[in-house]
N, C-alpha and C positions, 0 to 999 in steps of 0.2 A: 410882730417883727422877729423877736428867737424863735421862735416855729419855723418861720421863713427860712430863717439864716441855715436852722439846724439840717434843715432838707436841702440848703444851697452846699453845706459843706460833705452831708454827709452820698451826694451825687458823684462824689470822688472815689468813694468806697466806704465799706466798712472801718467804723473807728470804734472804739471804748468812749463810755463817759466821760473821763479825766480829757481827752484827745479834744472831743467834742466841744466841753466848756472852756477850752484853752482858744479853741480857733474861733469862738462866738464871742472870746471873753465876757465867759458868764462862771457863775460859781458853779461846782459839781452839782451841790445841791440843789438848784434853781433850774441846772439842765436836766439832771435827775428826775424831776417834775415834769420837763416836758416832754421829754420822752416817753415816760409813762403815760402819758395822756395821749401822743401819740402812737405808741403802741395798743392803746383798747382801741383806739378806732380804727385800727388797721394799716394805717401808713407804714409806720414802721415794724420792721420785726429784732429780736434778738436772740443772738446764740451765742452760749456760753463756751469762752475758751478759756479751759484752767480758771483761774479766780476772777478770769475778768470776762463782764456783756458785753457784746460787738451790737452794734447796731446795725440797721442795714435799712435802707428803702426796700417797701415789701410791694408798693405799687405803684411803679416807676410813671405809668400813665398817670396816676394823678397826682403823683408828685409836679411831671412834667407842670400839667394844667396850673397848678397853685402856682408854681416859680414864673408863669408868664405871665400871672395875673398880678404877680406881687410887685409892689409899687419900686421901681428902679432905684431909689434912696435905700433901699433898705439890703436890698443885696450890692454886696462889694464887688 
């Protein structure tokens, strides 16, 4: 379900970590985590502005796919 959430929020655009665990309310650290795990399999990508990582959805298609398969409770 924060996996879900983190691709429901971040279809808005590019945010930073801090940004990210704020609108899933999840801790930095916790999102931290999945992002990275999201990022080796490709979903996401990031690029660095100044001191801070932006995230971004790297394959909107199957972002799309996950977010219509994901159970309606889970996304707000």
């Amino acid at each position: 379900p924060r996996r879900i959430l983190i691709l429901w929020v971040l279809a808005g655009g590019d945010l930073a970590v801090g940004e990210i665990a704020k609108a899933i309310g999840a801790s930095v650290q916790n999102t931290s985590h999945h992002l990275r795990i999201m990022k080796g399999i490709g979903i996401l990508r990031a690029k660095r502005d100044g001191k801070t990582i932006r995230y971004s959805i790297a394959d909107k298609d199957r972002c799309e796919s996950l977010l219509s398969k994901a159970p309606k409770s889970v996304i707000p």
